[in-house]
TITOR-836823 format. One record per residue (C-alpha): x negated, y negated, z negated; residue in three letters. Coordinates in Angstrom, 1 decimal. Layout:
N
<<X Y Z> "Ala">
...
END
This chain:
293
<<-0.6 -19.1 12.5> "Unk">
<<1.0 -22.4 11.1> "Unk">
<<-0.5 -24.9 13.5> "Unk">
<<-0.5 -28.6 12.5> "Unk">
<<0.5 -31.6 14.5> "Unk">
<<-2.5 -34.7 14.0> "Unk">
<<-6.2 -35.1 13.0> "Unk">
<<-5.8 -34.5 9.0> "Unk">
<<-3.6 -31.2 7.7> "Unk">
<<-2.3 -31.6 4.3> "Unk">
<<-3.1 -28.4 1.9> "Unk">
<<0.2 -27.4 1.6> "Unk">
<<2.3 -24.4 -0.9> "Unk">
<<5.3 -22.3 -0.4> "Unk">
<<6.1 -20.8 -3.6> "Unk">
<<7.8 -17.4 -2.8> "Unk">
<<9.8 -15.6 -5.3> "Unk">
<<10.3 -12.1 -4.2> "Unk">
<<13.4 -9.7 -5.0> "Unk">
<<16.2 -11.8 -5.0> "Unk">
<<19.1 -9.8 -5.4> "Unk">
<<17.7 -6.8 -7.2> "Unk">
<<19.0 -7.2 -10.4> "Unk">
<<20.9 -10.8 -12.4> "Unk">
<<18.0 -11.4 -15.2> "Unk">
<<15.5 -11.7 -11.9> "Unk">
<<18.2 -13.7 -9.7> "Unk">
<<18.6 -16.2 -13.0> "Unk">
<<14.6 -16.2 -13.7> "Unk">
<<14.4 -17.0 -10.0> "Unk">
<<16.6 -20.1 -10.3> "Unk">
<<15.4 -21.5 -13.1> "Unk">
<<11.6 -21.7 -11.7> "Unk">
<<13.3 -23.3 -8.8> "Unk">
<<15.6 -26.1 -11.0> "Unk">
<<12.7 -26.4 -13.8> "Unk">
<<9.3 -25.2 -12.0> "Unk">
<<7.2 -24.7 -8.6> "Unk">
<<9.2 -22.2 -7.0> "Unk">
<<10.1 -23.7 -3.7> "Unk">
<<11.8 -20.7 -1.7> "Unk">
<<12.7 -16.9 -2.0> "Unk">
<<13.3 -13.5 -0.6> "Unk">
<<16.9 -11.9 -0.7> "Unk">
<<17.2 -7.6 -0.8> "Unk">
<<19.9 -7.2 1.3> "Unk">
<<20.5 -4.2 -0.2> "Unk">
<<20.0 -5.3 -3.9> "Unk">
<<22.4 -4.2 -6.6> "Unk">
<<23.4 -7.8 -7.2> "Unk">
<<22.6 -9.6 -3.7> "Unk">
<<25.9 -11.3 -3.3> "Unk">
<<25.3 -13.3 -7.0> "Unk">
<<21.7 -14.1 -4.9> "Unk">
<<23.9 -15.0 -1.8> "Unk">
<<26.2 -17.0 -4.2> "Unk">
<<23.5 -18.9 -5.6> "Unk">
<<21.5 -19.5 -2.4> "Unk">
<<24.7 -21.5 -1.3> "Unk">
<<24.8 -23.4 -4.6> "Unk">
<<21.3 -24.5 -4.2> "Unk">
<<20.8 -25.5 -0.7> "Unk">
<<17.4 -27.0 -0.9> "Unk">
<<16.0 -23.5 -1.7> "Unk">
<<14.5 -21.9 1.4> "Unk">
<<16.3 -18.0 1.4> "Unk">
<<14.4 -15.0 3.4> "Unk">
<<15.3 -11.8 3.5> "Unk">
<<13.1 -8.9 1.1> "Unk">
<<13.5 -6.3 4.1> "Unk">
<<13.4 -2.8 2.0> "Unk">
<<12.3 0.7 2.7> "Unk">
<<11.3 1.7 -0.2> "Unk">
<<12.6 1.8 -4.1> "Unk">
<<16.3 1.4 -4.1> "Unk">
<<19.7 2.6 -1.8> "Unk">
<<19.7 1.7 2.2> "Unk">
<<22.6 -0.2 3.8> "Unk">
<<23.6 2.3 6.6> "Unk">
<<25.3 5.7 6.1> "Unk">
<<22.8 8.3 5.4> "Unk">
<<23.1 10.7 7.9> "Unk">
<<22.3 8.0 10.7> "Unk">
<<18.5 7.3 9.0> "Unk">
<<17.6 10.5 7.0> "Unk">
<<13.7 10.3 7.8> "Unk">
<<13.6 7.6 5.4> "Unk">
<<15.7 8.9 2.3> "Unk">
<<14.9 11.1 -0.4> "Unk">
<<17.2 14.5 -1.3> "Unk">
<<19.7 12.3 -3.2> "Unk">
<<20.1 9.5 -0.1> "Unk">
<<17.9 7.4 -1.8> "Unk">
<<14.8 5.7 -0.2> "Unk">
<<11.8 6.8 -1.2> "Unk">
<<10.5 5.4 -4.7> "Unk">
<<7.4 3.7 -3.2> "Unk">
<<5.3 2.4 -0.6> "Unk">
<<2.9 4.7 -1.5> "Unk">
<<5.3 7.8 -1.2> "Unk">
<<6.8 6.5 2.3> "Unk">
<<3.0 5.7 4.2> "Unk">
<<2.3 9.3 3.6> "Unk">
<<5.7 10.5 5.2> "Unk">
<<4.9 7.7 7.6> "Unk">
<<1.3 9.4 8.3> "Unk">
<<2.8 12.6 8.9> "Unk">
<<5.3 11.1 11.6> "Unk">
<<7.8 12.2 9.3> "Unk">
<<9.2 8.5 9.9> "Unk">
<<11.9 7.8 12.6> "Unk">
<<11.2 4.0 14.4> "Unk">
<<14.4 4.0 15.4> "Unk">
<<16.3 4.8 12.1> "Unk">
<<14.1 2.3 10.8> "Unk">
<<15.3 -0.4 13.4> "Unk">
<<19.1 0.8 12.0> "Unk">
<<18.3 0.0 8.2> "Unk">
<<16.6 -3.3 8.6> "Unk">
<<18.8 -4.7 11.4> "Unk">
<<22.0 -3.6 8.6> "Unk">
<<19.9 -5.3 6.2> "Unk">
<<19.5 -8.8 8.8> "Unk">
<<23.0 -8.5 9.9> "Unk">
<<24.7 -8.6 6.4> "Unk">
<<22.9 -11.5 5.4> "Unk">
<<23.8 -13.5 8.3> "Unk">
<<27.4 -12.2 8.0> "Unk">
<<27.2 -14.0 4.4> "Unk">
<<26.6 -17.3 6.8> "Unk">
<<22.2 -17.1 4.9> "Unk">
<<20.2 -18.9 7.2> "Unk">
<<17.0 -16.8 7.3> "Unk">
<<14.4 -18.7 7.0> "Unk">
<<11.5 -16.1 6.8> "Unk">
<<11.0 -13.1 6.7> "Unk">
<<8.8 -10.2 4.3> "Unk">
<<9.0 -6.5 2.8> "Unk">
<<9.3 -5.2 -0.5> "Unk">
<<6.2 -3.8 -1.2> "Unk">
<<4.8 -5.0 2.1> "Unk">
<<6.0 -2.2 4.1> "Unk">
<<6.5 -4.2 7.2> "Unk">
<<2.4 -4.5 7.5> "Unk">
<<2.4 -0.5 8.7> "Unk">
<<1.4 -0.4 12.3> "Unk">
<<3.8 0.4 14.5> "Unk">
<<6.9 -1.3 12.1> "Unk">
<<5.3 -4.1 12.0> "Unk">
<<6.1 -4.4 16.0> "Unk">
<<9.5 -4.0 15.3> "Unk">
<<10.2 -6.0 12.7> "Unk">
<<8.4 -8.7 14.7> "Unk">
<<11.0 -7.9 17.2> "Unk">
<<13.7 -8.2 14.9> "Unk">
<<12.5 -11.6 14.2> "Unk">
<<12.8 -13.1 17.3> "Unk">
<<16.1 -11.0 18.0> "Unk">
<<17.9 -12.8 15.2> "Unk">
<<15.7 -15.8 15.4> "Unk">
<<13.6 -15.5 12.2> "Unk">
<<10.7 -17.5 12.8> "Unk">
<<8.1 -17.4 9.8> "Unk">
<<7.2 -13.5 9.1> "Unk">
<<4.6 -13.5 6.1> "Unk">
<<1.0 -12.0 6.5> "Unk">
<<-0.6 -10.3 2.6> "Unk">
<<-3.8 -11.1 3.9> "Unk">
<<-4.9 -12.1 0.1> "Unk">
<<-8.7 -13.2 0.1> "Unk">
<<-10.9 -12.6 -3.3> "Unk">
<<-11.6 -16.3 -4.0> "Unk">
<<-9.6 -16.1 -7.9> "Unk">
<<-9.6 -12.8 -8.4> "Unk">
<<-12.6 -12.2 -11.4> "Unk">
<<-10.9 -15.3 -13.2> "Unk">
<<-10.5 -12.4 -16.3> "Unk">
<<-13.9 -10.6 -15.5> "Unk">
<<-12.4 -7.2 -15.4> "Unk">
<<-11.2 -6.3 -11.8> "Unk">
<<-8.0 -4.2 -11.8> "Unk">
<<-9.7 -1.6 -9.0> "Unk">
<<-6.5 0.1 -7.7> "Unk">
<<-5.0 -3.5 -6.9> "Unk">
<<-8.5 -4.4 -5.3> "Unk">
<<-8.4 -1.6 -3.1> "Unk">
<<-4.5 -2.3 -2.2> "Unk">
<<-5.2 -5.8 -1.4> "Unk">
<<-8.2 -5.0 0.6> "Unk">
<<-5.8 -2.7 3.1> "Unk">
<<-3.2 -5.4 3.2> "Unk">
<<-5.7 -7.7 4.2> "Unk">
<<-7.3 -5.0 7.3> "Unk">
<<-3.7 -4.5 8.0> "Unk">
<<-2.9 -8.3 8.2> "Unk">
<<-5.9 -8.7 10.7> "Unk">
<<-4.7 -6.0 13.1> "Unk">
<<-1.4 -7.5 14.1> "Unk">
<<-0.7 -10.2 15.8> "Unk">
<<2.6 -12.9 14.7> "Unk">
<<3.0 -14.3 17.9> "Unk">
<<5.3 -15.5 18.9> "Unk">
<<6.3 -16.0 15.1> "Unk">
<<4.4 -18.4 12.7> "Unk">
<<3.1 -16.9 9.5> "Unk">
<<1.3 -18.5 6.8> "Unk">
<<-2.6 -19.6 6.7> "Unk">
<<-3.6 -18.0 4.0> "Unk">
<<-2.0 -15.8 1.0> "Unk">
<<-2.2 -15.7 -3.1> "Unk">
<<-0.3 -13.7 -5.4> "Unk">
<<-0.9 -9.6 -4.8> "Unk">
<<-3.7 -9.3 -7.0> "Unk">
<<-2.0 -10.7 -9.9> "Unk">
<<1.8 -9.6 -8.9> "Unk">
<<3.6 -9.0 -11.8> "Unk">
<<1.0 -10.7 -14.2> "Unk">
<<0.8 -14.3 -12.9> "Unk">
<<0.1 -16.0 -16.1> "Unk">
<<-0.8 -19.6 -16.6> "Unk">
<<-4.6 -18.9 -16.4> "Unk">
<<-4.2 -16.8 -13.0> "Unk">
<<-1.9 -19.6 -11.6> "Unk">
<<-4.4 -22.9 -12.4> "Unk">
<<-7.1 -19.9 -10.7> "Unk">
<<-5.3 -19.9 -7.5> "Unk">
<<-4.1 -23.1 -7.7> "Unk">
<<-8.4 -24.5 -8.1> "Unk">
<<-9.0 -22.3 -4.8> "Unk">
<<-6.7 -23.4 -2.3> "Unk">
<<-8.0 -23.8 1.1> "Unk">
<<-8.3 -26.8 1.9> "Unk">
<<-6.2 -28.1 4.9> "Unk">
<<-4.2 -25.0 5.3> "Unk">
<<-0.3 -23.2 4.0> "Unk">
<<-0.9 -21.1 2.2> "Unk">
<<2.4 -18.4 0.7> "Unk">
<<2.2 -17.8 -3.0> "Unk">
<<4.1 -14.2 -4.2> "Unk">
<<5.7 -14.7 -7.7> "Unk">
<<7.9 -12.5 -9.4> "Unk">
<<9.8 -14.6 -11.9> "Unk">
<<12.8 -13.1 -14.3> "Unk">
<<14.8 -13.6 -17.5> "Unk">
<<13.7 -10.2 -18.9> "Unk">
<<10.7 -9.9 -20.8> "Unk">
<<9.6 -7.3 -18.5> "Unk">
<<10.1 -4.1 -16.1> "Unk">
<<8.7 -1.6 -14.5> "Unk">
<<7.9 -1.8 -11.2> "Unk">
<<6.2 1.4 -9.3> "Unk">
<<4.7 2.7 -12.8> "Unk">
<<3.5 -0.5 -14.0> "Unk">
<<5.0 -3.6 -16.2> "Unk">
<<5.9 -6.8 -14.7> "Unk">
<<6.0 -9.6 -16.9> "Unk">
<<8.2 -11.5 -15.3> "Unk">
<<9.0 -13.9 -18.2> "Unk">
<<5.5 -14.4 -18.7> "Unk">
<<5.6 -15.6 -14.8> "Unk">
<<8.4 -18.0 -15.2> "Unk">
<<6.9 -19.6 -17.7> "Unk">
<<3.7 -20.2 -16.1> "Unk">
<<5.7 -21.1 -12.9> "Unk">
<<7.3 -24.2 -15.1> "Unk">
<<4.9 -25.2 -17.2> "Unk">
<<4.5 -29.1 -16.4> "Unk">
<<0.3 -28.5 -16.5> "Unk">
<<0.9 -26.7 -12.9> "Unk">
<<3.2 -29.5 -11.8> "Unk">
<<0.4 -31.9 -12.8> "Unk">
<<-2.5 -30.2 -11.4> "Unk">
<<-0.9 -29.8 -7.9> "Unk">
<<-0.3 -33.6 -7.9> "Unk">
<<-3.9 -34.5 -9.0> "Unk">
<<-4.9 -32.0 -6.2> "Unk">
<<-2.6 -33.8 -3.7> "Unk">
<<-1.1 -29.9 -2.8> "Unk">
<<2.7 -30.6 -1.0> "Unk">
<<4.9 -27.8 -2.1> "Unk">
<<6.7 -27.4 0.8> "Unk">
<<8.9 -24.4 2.7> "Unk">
<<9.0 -22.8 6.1> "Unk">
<<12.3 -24.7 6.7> "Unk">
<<10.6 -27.8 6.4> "Unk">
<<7.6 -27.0 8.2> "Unk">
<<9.8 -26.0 11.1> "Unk">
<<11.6 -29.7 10.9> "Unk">
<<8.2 -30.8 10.6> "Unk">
<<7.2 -30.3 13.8> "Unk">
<<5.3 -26.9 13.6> "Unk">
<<4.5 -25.3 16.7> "Unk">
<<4.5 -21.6 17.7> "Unk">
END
């Protein structure tokens, strides 16, 4: 966990914007609630159909914090196919979701080792790119899976990635609407079994987590929510998915991302995280901060 140096911690934010690289509406929505909003830090796919605009702007905007979005699932892999074909569909693809790979997973269908090969291809290109990697999480939070969650805590300290993020999302916003999205209840609730199973040492990771139950539909309402609940004296990572585009579809279900960058820079949140005395900070800064393992 993020330990803190003195008697008083300061509640503190990283505002994560996930899938950096996929696609250029979601790299420019990305940047924009970083120029114009909260949005203090994202997480590059490596293997993204536009991750060298993302690498491109990452170096024109050096005081945003870049991670790498490792990827399993949804989208092409980095190394040749016939070196990691436990993981690929008949067409060389990955699989199209999480939900697709755990049960190939389940079966032992899934090679450790070919995994190792895509995601250390995925590290290695970004830091061939000269990206300082600055943390470290999963598309669709397939790093949390026992057993590759080991190895991508390996990884980590291989290439020395020191922040790996933990989904463990508690329920403390979550009936803000009064109607409970079930599926995503149930989702959360294995993130958060899986989060407590595995250990980050010797990594950091984050205090506390916001953003999975409303991914995709973090509107102003759900923001000011999560915002009015953070604990007190802790980090805590917030998951945004901000874009240009109206919206997309995203494992069978719409993402509004434009409806999440405007929440993300609309001046009220600005306001209400000053009148809360909540730093927005990154795990860049936290490390020259003084943070220790």
């Amino acid at each position: 966990m993020i330990t803190e140096l003195g008697d008083r911690a300061p509640t503190r934010l990283v505002v994560n914007a996930d899938d950096f690289g996929m696609n250029t509406a979601i790299n420019g929505g990305i940047i924009q609630a970083h120029l114009h909003g909260i949005v203090t830090s994202t997480s590059l796919m490596a293997n993204g159909a536009c991750w060298q605009e993302a690498v491109a702007l990452s170096r024109k905007h050096p005081t945003f914090d870049t991670g790498i979005h490792l990827t399993l699932v949804d989208g092409a892999p980095i190394s040749p196919t016939n070196r990691i074909p436990s993981l690929l569909d008949a067409n060389g693809k990955f699989l199209p979701d999480i939900f697709t790979f755990t049960r190939r997973y389940l079966r032992g269908a899934i090679q450790l080792a070919q995994v190792e090969c895509e995601l250390e291809a995925q590290i290695k290109r970004l830091q061939n790119q000269h990206v300082t990697i600055s943390h470290l999480d999963s598309h669709q939070h397939s790093h949390m899976l026992p057993g590759i969650y080991q190895l991508v805590r390996r990884l980590a300290i291989r290439h020395g990635i020191r922040f790996i993020r933990s989904p463990a999302e508690t329920q403390y916003h979550l009936f803000h609407d009064h109607s409970p999205c079930w599926p995503r209840l149930i989702q959360q609730w294995g993130l958060w079994a899986l989060s407590r199973l595995q250990s980050p040492l010797p990594c950091h990771t984050n205090d506390a987590f916001a953003g999975f139950y409303n991914g995709g539909a973090l509107n102003l309402d759900a923001l000011t929510a999560i915002i009015h609940h953070l604990p007190q004296g802790k980090t805590t990572e917030l998951m945004c998915h901000p874009g240009l585009a109206p919206s997309s579809e995203h494992r069978g279900a719409i993402y509004h991302r434009d409806a999440e960058l405007a929440a993300l820079t609309n001046p009220a949140i600005e306001s209400l995280l000053e009148h809360r005395h909540i730093q927005r900070t990154t795990y860049r800064k936290i490390t020259g901060e003084g943070v220790r393992p």
